[in-house]
N, C-alpha and C positions, 0 to 999 in steps of 0.2 A: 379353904382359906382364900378371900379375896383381897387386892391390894388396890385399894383405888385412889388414883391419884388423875390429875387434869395437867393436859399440857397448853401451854398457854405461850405461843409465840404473839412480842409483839410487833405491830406493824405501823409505823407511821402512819398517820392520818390521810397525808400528802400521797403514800404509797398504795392506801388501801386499793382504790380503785386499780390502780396496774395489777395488784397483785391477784385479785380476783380477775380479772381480764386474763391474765396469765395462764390462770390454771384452767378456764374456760376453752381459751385458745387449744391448749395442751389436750386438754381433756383425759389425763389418766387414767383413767377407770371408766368401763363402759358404758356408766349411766347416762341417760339422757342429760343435756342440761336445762335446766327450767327456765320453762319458758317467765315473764314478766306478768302477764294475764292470761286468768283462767277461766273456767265459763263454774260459776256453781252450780247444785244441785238444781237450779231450778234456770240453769241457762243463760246465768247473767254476767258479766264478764267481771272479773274482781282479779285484785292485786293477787296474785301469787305465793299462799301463804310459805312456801319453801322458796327462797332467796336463793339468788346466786351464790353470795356470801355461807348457806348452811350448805349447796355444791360444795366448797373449796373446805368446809371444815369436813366433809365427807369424803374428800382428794386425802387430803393427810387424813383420815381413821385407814383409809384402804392404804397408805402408803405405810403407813405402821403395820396394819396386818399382812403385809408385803413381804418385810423388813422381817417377821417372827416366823413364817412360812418359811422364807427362804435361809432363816439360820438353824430352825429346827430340821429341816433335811439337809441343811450340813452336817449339825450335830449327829442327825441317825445315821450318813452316812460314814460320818467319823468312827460311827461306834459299830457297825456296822463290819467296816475295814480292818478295826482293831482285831473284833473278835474273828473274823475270817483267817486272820495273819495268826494267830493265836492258835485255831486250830489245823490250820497247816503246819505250823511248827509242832504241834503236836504230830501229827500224823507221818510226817518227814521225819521225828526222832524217831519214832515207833517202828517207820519201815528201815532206816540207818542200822538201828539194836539188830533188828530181825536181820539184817543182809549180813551183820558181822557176825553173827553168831552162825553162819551156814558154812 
């Protein structure tokens, strides 16, 4: 079962360029960032067909898979913690029986 949906923040027009600047500056995630011009197959310098602008929508994809990484090992550790305490109390009634009945 897959659920696809697109997140769409918007951004001022006026803002766009800072906000791309922004996450350049930052650089979240370790990918390079792209350069403006690139040489093609045959050594010619051309526009850059990955944008700065697809960097910063690749910043928030990584910042989302961030965000589900770091709650899914909360979660396992939650549940994790649960069943540990679970079966300690199991094991402490177990040896409690055993010590009164001696």
């Amino acid at each position: 079962m897959a659920i696809e949906f697109m997140v769409s923040i918007p951004i001022r027009q006026e803002d766009a360029q800072n906000v791309i600047d922004a996450f350049i500056s930052k650089r979240p995630y370790g990918a390079p960032v792209p350069a403006d011009i690139v040489n093609d197959n045959a050594g010619n310098p051309i526009p850059n067909p990955i944008t700065k602008a697809n960097y910063v929508e690749d910043c928030v994809a990584y910042f989302i898979l961030d965000v589900v990484q770091s709650y899914l090992v909360r979660k396992a550790a939650k549940e994790a913690r649960e069943n540990a305490d679970q079966n300690a109390t199991t094991v402490v009634n177990e040896l409690e029986t055993w010590i009164r009945e001696q």
